[in-house]
C-alpha positions as CSV (number, residue, x, y, z in Angstrom):
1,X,61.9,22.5,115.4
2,X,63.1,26.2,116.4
3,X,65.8,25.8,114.0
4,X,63.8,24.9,111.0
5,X,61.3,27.7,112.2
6,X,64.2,30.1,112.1
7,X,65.1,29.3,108.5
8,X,61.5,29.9,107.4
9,X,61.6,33.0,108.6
10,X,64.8,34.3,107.1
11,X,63.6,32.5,103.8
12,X,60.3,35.0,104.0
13,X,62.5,38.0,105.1
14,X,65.1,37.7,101.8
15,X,61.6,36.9,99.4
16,X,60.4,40.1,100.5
17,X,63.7,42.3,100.9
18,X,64.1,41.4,96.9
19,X,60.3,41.8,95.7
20,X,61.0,45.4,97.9
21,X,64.1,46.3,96.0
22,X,62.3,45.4,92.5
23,X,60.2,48.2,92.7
24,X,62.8,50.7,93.0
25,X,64.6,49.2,90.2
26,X,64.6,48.8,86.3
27,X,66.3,47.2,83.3
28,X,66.0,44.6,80.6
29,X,67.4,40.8,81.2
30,X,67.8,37.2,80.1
31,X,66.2,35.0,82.7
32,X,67.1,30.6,82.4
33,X,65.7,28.8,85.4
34,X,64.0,26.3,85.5
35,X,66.3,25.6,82.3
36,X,70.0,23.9,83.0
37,X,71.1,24.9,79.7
38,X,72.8,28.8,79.3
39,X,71.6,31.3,76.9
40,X,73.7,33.6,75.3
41,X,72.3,36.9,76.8
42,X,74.1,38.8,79.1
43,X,73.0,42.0,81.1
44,X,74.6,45.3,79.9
45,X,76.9,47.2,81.3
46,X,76.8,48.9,84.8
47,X,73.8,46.1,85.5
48,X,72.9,43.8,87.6
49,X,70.7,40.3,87.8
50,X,69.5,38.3,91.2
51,X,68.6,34.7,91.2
52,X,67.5,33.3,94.1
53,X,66.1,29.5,92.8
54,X,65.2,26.2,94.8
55,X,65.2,22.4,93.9
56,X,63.9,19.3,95.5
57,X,65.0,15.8,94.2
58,X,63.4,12.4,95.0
59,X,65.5,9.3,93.8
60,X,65.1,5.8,94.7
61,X,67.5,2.9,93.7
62,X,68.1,-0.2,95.3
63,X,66.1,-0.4,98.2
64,X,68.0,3.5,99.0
65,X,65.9,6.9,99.0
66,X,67.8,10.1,98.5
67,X,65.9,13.0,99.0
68,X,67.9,16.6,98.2
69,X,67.3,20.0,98.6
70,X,69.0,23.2,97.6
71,X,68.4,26.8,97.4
72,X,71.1,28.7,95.2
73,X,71.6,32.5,94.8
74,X,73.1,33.8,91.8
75,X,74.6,37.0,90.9
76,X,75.6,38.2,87.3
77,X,77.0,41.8,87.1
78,X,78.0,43.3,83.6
79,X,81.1,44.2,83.1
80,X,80.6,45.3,79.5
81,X,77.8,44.7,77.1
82,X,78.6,41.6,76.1
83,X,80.6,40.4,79.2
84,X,78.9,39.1,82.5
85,X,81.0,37.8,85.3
86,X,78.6,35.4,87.5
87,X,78.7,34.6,91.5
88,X,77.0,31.7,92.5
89,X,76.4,30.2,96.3
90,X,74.5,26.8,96.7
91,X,72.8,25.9,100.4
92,X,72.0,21.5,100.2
93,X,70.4,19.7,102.2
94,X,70.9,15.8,101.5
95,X,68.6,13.2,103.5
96,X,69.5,9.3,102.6
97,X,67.3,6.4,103.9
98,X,67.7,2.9,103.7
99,X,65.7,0.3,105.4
100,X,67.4,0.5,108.6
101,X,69.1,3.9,108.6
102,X,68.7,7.8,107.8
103,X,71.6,10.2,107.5
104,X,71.1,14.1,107.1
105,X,73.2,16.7,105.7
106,X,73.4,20.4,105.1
107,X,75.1,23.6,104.9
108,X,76.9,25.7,101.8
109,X,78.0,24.0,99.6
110,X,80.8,25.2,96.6
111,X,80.7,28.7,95.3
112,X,81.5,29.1,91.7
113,X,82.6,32.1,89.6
114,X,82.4,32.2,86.0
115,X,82.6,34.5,82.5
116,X,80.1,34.5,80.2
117,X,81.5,36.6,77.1
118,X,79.1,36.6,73.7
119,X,81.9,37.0,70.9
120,X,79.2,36.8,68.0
121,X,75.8,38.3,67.1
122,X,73.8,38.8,63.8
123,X,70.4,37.8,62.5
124,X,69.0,36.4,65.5
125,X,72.0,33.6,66.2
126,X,74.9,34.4,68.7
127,X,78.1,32.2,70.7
128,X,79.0,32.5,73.6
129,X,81.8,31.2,75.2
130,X,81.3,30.2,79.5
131,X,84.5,29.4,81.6
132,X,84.3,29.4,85.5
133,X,85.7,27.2,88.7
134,X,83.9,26.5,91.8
135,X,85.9,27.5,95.2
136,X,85.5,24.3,97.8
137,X,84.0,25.8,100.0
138,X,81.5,22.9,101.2
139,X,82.1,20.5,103.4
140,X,83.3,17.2,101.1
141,X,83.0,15.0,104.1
142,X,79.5,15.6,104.1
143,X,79.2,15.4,100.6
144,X,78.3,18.9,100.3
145,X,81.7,19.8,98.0
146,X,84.6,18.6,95.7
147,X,87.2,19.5,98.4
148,X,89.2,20.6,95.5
149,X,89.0,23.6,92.8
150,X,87.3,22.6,89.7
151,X,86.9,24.5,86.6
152,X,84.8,24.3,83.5
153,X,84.7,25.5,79.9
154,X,81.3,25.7,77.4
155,X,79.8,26.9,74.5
156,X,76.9,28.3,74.3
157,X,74.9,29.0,71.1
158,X,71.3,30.9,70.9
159,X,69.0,31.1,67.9
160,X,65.9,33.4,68.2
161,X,63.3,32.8,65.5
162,X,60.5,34.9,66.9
163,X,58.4,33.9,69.1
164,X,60.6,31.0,69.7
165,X,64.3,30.5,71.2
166,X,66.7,28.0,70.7
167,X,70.0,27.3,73.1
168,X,72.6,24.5,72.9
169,X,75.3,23.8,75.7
170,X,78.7,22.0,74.9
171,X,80.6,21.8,78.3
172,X,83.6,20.3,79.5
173,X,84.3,20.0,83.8
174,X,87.5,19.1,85.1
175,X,85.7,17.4,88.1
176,X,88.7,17.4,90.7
177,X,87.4,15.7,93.9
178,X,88.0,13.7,97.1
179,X,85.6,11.6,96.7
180,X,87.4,9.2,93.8
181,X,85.1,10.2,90.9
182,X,85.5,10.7,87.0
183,X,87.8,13.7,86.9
184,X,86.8,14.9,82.8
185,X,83.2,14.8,82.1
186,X,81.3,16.2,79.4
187,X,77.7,18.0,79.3
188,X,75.8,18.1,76.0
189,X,72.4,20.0,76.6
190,X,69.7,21.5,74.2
191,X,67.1,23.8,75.5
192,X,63.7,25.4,73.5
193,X,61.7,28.7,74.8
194,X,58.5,29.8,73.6
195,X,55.9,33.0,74.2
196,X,52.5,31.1,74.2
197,X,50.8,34.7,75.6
198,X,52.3,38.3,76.1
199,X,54.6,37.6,79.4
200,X,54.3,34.0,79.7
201,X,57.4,31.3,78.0
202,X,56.8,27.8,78.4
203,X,60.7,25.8,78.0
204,X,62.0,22.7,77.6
205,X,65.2,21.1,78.2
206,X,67.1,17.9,77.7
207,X,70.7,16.7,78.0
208,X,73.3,14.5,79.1
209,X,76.1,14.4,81.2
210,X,79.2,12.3,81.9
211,X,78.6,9.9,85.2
212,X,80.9,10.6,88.1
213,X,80.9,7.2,89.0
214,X,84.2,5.5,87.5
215,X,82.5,2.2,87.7
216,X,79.1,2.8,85.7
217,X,79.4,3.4,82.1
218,X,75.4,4.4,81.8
219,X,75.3,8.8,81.7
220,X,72.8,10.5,83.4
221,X,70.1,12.0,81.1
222,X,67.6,14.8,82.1
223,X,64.3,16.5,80.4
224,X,62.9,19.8,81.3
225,X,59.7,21.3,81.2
226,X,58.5,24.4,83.1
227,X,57.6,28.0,82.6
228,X,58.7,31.6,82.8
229,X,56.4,35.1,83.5
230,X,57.5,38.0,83.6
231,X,55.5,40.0,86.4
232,X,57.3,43.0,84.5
233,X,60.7,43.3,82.5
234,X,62.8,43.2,86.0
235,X,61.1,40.7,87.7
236,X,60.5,37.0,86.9
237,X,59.0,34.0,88.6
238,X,59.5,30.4,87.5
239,X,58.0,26.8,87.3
240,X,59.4,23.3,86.3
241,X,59.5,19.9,86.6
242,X,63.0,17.6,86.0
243,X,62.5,14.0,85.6
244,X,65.3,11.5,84.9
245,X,65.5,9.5,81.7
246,X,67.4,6.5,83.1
247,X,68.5,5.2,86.3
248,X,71.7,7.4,86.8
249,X,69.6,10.4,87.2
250,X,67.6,11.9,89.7
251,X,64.0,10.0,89.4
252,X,61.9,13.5,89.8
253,X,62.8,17.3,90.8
254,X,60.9,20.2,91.1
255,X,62.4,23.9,90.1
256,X,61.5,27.5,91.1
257,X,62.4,30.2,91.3
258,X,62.4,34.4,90.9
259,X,64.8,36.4,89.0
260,X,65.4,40.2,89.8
261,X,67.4,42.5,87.8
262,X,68.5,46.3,88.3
């Protein structure tokens, strides 16, 4: 109980350490979450952008509930205008129950690094190309990491046809792991923004992703829906709800989170 109190309170203490820093702070940004799928915008030179986002899942399947939790900060730096290099560290918390049994794990889980570099950009459509590798440092025992250095490549294309935003994901993730799953899996994703009033986006997301499992031949498939607003053009809060298309995927999750740039 004094340990979950603790985390509350450090929780509250980072929320208001960013929305302190946002006020002494300004520039222009490309904000995703609750979106899975990558625009093509990147922050500028000499600037910064904060993510700090959260996600529970509920899943049932065969008589086994998996609930998960995770709270992931992100931070993209520009090198040059068109150039982002992006740091990314994942907290999970994983709680499985059965009929006679409950298991609980948590702790960091696998930081990644990655490039995002838009080559192309004219007339409202741009490319982008995404490669990155995640460092193990989470505990695979536990479930909370690959044990092993992965790396990933995708392609990321953006059309803007005001007031609307289009973004499609092509990935590919050399998945190497202890835990005897699919080494080479795909991601196919397509994701649609759109200003309803000044400030507020509603999105939408779906895609698709190779399973994990060697031994089921069914991908897990996602939809998106949620909302951005912009308190201002530094600072963002978000909204969304994930629900799973077919048994492979996650049965429900809900997204948010606020976005900070400077």
């Amino acid at each position: 109980m004094i340990f979950k109190v603790h985390r509350l309170k450090i929780k509250v203490f980072l929320f208001f350490l960013l929305f302190t820093v946002y006020y002494s702070l300004f520039t222009v940004s490309y904000a995703a979450h609750p979106l899975i799928t990558d625009d093509t915008g990147t922050q500028g030179k000499g600037k910064f952008q904060l993510e700090v986002n959260g996600e529970y899942g509920h899943d049932k399947d065969d008589g086994i509930t998996t609930n998960t939790g995770q709270m992931a900060t992100t931070l993209s730096y520009g090198v040059i205008e068109p150039l982002d290099v992006v740091f990314g560290i994942p907290y999970q918390h994983i709680r499985v129950k059965d009929s006679e049994t409950a298991t609980t794990e948590e702790g960091i889980s696998d930081m990644s690094i990655e490039l995002k570099w838009r080559f192309y950009e004219r007339d409202g459509l741009s490319f982008a190309i995404k490669p990155g590798f995640t460092l193990p440092t989470g505990d695979d025992k536990k479930g909370l990491g690959s044990g092993r250095i992965t790396y990933s490549l995708f392609f990321i294309t953006t059309k803007e046809i005001k007031p609307w935003a289009f973004h499609l994901n092509l990935g590919y993730i050399r998945n190497d792991n202890n835990a005897d799953e699919r080494k080479n899996l795909w991601h196919t994703s397509l994701a649609a923004t759109v200003e309803v009033i000044k400030n507020l986006n509603l999105v939408g997301n779906i895609g698709i992703e190779k399973n994990t499992d060697k031994n089921v031949n069914i991908h897990p498939a996602f939809v998106i829906g949620g909302l951005i607003y912009s308190l201002s053009e530094n600072f963002d809060i978000d909204f969304g709800v994930k629900g799973g298309l077919n048994k492979p995927e996650t049965d429900y999750s809900v997204l948010a989170g606020i976005t900070l740039r400077f």
